[in-house]
C-alpha positions in Angstrom: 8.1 31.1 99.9 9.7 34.0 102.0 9.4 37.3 101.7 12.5 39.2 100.5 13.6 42.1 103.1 13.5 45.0 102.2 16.9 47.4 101.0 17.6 49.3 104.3 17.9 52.7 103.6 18.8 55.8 105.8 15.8 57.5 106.9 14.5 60.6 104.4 16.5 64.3 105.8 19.0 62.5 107.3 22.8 63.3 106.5 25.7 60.7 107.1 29.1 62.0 107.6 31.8 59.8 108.0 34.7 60.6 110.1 37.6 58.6 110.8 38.7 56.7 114.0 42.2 56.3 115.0 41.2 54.6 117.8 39.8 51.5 115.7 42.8 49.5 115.3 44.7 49.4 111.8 48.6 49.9 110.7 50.1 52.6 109.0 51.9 51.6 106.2 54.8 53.8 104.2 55.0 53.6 100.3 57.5 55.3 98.2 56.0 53.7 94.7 52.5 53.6 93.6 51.3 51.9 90.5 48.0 53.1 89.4 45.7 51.1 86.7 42.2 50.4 86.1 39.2 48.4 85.0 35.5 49.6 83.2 34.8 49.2 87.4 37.1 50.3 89.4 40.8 52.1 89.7 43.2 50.1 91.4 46.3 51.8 93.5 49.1 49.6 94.2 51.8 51.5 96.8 54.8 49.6 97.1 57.7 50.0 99.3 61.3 50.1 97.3 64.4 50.3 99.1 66.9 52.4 98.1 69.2 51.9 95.3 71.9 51.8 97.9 70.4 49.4 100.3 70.1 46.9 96.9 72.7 44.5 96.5 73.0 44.6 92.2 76.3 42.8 92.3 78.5 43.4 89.0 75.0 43.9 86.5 74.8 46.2 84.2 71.7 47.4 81.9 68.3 47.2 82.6 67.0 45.2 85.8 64.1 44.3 87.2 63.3 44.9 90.9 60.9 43.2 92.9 59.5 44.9 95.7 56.8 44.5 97.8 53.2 45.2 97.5 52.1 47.2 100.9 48.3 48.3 100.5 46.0 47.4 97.2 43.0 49.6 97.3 40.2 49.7 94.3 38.2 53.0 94.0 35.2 53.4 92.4 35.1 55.7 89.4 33.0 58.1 91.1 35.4 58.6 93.7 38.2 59.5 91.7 37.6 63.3 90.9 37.5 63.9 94.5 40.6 62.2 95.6 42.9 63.8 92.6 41.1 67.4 93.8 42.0 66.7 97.4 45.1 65.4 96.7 46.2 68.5 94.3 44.6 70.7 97.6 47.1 69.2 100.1 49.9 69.3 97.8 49.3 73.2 97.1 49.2 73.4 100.7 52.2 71.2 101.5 53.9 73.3 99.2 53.1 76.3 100.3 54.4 75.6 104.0 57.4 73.8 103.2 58.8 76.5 100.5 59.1 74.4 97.3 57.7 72.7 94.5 57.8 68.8 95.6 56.0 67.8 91.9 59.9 68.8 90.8 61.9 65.5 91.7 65.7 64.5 90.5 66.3 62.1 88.3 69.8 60.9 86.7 70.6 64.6 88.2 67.9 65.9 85.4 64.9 67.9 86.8 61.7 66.7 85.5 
């Protein structure tokens, strides 16, 4: 019977940061809708890409319709992760604010501020 290895660990004193790399190869991908859900495991972030209303061809319907549109980047997140991101996301957007002159968390809709 063989010996089970052993859980490699980092070394005692020793700090890991993690930095990343735009020179390892991967695609940018833009997303103007992002569905968010989750599981007792994990949060899941769906960020779709839907075209404009103009750029849709709806025909003659009227009401209520249903869009498809395309799924660009699925990502799961541990639960332990998630107060971190929605801090550094709130940071950023304080920041983005701040240098562009407005409130971009106040968006149009049917002409209505939200």
């Amino acid at each position: 019977m063989k010996a089970q290895a052993a859980k490699k660990e980092p070394p005692k004193g020793v700090q890991i940061t993690l930095k990343p790399d735009a020179t390892i190869d991967s695609k940018r991908m833009y997303a103007n809708y992002a569905l968010i859900d989750h599981s007792p495991f994990d949060f899941t972030i769906r960020f779709c890409d839907a075209p404009p209303a103009h750029d849709t061809d709806l025909g003659s319907q009227q009401g209520e319709i249903e869009l498809r549109i395309p799924v660009v980047a699925e990502i799961a997140l541990p639960p332990n992760l998630i107060g971190g991101l929605i801090r550094a996301l709130q940071e950023q957007l304080e920041q983005y604010e701040s240098h562009f002159g407005f409130n971009a968390t106040k968006t149009k809709t049917n002409g209505k501020k939200k």
